[in-house]
C-alpha positions in Angstrom: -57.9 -42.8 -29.1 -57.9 -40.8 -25.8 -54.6 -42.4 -24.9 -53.1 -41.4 -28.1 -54.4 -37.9 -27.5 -53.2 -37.7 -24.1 -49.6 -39.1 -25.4 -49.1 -36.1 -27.8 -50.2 -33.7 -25.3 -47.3 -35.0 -23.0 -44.9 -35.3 -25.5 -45.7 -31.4 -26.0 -45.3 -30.4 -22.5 -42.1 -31.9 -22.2 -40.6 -30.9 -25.6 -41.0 -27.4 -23.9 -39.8 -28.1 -20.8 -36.5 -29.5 -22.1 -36.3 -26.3 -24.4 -36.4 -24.1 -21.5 -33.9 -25.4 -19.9 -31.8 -25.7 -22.0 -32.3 -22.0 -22.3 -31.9 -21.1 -18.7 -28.6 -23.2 -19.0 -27.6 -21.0 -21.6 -28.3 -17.7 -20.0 -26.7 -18.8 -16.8 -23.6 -19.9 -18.4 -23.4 -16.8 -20.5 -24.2 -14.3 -17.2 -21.0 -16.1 -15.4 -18.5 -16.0 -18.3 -19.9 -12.4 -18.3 -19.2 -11.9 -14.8 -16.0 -13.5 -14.5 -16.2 -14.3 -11.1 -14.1 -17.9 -10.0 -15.1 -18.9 -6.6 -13.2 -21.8 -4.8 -13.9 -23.5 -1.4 -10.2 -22.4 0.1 -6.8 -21.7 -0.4 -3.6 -21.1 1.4 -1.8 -18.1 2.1 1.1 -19.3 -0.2 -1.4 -19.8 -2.6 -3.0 -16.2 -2.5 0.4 -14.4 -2.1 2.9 -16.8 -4.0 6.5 -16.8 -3.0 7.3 -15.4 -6.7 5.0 -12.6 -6.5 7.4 -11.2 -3.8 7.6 -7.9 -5.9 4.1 -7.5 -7.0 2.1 -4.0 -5.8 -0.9 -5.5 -3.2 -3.6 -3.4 -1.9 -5.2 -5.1 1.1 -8.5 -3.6 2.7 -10.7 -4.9 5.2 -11.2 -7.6 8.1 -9.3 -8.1 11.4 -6.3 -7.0 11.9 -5.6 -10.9 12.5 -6.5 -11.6 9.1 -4.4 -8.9 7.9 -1.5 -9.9 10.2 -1.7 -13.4 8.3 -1.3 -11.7 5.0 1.2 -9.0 5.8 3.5 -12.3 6.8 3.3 -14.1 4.3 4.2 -10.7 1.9 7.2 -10.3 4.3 8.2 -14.0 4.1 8.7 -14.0 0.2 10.5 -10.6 0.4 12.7 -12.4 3.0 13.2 -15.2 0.7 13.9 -13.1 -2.5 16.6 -11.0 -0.3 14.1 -8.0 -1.6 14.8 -4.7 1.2 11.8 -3.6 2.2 10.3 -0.4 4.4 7.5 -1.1 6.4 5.7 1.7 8.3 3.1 1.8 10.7 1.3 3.6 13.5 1.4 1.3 16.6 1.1 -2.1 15.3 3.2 -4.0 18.3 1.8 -7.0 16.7 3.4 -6.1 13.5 6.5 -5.5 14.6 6.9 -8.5 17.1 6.0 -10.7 14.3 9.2 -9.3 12.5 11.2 -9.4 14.9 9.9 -13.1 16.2 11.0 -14.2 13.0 14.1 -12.8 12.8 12.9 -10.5 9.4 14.3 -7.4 9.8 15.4 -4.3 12.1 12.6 -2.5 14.0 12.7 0.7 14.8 10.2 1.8 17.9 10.1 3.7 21.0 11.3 0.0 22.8 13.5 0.0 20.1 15.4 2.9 19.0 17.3 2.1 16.0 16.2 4.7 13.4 19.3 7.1 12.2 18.1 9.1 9.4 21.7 9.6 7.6 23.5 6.8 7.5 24.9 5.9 4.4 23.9 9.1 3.0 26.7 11.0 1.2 26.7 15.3 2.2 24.8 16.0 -0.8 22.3 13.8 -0.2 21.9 14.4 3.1 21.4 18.1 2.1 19.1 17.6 -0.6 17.1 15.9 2.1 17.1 18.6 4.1 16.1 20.6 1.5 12.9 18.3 0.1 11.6 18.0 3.6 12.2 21.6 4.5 10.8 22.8 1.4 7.4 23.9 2.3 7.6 25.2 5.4 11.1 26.2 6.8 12.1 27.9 2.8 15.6 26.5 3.5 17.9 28.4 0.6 20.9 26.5 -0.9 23.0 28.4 0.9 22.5 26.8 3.8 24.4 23.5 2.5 27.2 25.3 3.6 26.5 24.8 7.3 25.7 21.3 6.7 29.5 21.2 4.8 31.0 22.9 7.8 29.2 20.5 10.5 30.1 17.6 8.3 33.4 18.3 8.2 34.0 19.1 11.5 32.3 15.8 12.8 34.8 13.8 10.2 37.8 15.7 11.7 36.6 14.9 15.3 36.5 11.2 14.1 32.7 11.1 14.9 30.2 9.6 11.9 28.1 12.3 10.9 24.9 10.6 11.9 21.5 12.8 12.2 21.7 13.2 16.3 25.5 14.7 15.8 24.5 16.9 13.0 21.1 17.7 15.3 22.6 18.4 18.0 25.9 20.3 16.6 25.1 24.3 18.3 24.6 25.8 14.8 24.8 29.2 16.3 28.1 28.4 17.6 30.2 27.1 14.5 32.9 30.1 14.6 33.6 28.6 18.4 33.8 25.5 17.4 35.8 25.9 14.2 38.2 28.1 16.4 38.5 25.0 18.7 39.1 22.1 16.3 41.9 25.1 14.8 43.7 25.4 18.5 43.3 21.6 18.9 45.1 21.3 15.5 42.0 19.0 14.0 42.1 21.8 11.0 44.9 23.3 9.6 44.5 27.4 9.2 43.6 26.9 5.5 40.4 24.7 6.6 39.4 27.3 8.9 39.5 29.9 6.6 37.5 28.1 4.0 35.1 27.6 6.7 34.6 30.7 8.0 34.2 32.2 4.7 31.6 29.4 4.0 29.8 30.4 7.2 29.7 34.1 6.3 27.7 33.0 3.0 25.4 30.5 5.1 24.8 31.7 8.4 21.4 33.4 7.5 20.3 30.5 7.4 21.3 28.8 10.4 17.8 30.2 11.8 15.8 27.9 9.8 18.4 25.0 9.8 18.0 24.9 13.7 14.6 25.0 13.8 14.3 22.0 10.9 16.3 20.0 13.5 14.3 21.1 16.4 10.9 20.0 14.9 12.1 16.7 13.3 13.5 15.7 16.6 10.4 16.3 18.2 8.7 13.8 15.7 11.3 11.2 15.3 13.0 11.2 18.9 10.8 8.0 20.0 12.8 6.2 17.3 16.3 8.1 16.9 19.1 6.4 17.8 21.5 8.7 20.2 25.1 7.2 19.0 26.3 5.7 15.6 25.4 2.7 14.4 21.1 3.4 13.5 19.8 1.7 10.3 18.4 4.5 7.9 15.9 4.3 5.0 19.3 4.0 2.9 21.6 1.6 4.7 18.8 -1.3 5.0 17.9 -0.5 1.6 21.6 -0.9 0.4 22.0 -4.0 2.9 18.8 -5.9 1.5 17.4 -5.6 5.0 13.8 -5.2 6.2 13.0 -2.1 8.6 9.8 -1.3 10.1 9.2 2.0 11.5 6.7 3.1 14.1 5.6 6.6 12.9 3.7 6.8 15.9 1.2 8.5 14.3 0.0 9.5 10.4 0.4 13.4 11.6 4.3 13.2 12.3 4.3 15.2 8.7 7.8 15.4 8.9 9.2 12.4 9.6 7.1 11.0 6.9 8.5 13.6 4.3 11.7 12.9 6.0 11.3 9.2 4.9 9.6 9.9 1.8 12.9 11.5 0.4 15.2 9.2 1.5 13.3 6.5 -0.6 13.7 8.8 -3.4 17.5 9.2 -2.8 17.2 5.3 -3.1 15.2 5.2 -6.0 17.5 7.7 -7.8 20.5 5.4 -7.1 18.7 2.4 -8.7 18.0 0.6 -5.7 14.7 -1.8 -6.0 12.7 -2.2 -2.8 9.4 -2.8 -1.6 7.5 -0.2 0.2 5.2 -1.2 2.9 2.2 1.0 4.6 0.3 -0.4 7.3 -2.7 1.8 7.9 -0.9 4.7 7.5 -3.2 8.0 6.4 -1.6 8.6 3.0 -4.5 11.8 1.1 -3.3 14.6 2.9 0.4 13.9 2.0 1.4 14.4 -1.6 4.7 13.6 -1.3 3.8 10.5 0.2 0.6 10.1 -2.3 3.4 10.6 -5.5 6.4 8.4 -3.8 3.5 5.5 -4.2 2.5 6.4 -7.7 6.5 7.0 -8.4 7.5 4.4 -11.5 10.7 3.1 -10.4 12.0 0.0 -9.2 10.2 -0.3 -6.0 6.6 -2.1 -5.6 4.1 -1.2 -3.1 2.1 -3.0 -0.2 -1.0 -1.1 1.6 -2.7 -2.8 4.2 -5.7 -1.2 5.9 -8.8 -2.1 8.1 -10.5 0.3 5.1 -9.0 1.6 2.8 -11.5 4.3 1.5 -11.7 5.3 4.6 -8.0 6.3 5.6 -8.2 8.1 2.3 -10.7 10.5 3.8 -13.1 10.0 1.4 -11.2 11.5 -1.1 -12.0 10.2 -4.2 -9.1 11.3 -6.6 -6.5 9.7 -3.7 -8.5 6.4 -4.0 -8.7 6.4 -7.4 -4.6 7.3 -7.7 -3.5 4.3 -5.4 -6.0 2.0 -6.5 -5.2 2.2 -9.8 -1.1 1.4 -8.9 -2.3 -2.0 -7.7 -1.9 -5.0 -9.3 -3.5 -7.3 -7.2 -6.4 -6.0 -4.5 -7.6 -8.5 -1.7 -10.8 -7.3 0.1 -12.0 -9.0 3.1 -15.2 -7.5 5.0 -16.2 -3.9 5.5 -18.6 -2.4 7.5 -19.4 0.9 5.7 -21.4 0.8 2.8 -19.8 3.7 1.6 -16.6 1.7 1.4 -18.5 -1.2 -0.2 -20.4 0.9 -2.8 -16.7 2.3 -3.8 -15.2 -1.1 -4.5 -17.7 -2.2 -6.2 -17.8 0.0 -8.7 -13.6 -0.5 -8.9 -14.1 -3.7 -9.7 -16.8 -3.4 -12.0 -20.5 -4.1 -14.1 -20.9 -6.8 -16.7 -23.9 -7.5 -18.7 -26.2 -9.4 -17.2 -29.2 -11.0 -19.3 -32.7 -11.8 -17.6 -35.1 -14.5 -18.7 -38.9 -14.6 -18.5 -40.5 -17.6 -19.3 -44.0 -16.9 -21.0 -46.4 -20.0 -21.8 -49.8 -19.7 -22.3 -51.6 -22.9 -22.7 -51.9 -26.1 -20.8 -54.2 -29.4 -20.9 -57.8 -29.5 -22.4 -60.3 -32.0 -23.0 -61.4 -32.6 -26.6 -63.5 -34.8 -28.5 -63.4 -37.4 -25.6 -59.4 -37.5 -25.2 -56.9 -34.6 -23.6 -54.7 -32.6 -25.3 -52.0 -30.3 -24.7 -51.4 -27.0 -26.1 -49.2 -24.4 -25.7 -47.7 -20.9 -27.1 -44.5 -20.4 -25.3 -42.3 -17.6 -25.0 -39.8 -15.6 -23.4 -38.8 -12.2 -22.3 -34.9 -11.3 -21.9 -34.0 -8.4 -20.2 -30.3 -7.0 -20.7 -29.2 -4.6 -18.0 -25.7 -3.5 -16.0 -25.1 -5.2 -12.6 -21.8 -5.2 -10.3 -19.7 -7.9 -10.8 -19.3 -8.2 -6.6 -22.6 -6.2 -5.0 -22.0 -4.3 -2.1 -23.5 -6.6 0.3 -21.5 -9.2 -1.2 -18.4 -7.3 0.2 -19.8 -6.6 3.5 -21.0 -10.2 4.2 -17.3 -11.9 3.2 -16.9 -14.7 6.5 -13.6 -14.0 8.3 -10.9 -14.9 6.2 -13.1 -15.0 2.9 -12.1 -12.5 0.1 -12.4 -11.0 -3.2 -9.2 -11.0 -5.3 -9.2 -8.8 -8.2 -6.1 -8.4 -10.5 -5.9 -5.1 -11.8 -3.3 -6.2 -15.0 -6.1 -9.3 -16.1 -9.5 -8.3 -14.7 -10.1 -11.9 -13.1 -11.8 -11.7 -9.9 -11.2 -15.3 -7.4 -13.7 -15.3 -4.3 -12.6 -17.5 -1.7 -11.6 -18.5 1.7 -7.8 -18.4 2.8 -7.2 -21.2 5.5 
């Protein structure tokens, strides 16, 4: 009799055993299809950055700049492949731009390596409505003024020289009747052409002032790259010749030359041309023009690479939010500021999370000279919010290990890239 009581009491016990976990499997299926999160032991660089997603807009924050490196290439690589242009600027990254020119990807443009002309290709009026955009803010250049960049056009064509940006630089603005006069006697312009310019210089000439002192200025910021004769690779001309050109601002504060930059993309992306544009911790909130050329839709993708992202943007949220949002793909590695963390977590996400508290009240008791089992079970669930990747999750990522999140599907990979 005691056996039998003892049996049922076991069979009891177990019967709610089985039921609770059953439930906990449940719950913790439901929490991870909630969650979303994939997590795989490894994968490849190919794998992470496939050679078809060549045109695909990649935000990249966190880790070494070794780990970086690994991904910048393989981003490069696919452009390569697809024949995609792309403009790649940086601030100092030798390693960047040994890799591209180890491999034989492109044209770099440095102070070893001065290659940059900022007009080639460009036709006058686009090289004046260059001018213009960058000038806009602070020099006030009036339209005007394209009539001194007609007349030192011209008279470069008649010498026979390309009007490249050092020529029309370094052309003495405040001496165009001189030189107009001395192309006339050395019969490079008829009368009529002088005429025509002269009258052209009467209506431009105030603003040969401001004009100079544009070229002044931008040489200061982009003579470490500038090319002294014919023959530099411009934003346009690598562009138009499918090439890759990486450009070594040599710092985020060279305001100008960024602008400079800036609207020679935009003379690209008005002519159609598709392009990928790369930054490599380059400051990007206190520049609108920069901030709008990456959240311009046109044909052109974006890539942004930084050691933290958050970070170069100042802590300014709306910029964050902007660029972030322009995405489609975001790879995080580890950060070290729980600021940055805290931000990206709460880019990527919450999801409903359900909590279970098993109640049982109850157990073995001895009765009528056998043992029993009895028990009231129960549970407590909990719903609340939790981030799909906590903060600490971020900030302890191994090297190499990341969070992927695609901005167009909401999946989120964890993983290591080997």
């Amino acid at each position: 009799m005691a056996d039998s009581d003892s049996g049922g009491g076991g069979g009891l016990w177990l019967m709610d055993f089985i039921i609770g976990r059953v439930n906990n499997r449940r719950v913790k299926k439901y929490n991870k299809q909630s969650r979303g999160l994939e997590q795989y032991e490894s994968i490849t660089t190919d794998v992470l950055f496939p050679v078809e997603s060549y045109n695909e807009s990649v935000l990249i924050s966190g880790g070494s700049v070794d780990e970086r490196m690994r991904f910048s290439e393989q981003i490069i690589r696919n452009c390569v492949t697809h024949n995609r242009p792309m403009i790649i600027l940086h601030v100092g990254n030798i390693g960047l731009e040994q890799m591209v020119e180890r491999n034989g990807y492109g044209v770099v443009a440095s102070k070893y390596n001065r290659q940059f002309d900022a007009f080639t290709s460009f036709s006058l009026p686009e090289m004046f409505q260059v001018l213009m955009d960058t000038c806009k803010s602070k020099y006030d250049i009036k339209p005007a003024g394209r009539y001194i960049l007609q007349i030192v056009y011209e008279l470069l064509t008649k010498k026979k020289q390309r009007p490249y940006f050092a020529t029309c630089a370094n052309m003495p603005l405040h001496q165009l009747s001189a030189e107009i006069n001395n192309a006339l006697t050395s019969k490079l312009i008829t009368q009529d052409t002088a005429n025509n310019m002269n009258s052209l210089l009467m209506i431009g000439q105030a603003e040969i002032p401001k004009i100079d002192t544009f070229f002044y200025d931008i040489k200061a910021q982009c003579g470490h790259i500038q090319v002294d004769k014919p023959g530099g690779t411009s934003i346009l001309s690598a562009i138009k010749n499918n090439k890759i050109l990486c450009v070594d601002l040599n710092s985020s504060g060279n305001a100008l030359l960024v602008e400079l930059i800036v609207n020679s993309l935009k003379v690209a992306m008005n002519r159609g041309f598709e392009f990928t544009f790369f930054l490599d911790d380059v400051a990007v909130a206190n520049n609108e023009l920069l901030k709008n050329a990456l959240c311009q839709r046109s044909g052109h993708n974006n890539v942004i690479c930084s050691k933290d992202f958050y970070a170069l943007m100042n802590g300014n949220d709306n910029a964050f939010n902007s660029l972030i949002g322009e995405a489609e793909k975001t790879v995080l590695l580890s950060h070290g500021s729980h600021i940055s963390c805290e931000k990206w977590s709460k880019y990527i996400g919450e999801y409903d999370r359900i909590d279970v508290q098993n109640n049982t009240t109850g157990g073995w008791s001895h009765h009528h000279g056998g043992y029993n089992y009895g028990s009231n079970y129960g549970k407590t669930t909990m719903d609340k919010r939790e981030f799909k990747i906590k903060p600490e999750e971020i900030n302890r990522l191994g090297t190499s290990e990341v969070v992927v999140y695609d901005n167009q599907t909401g999946s989120l990979l964890q993983t290591q890239v080997v």
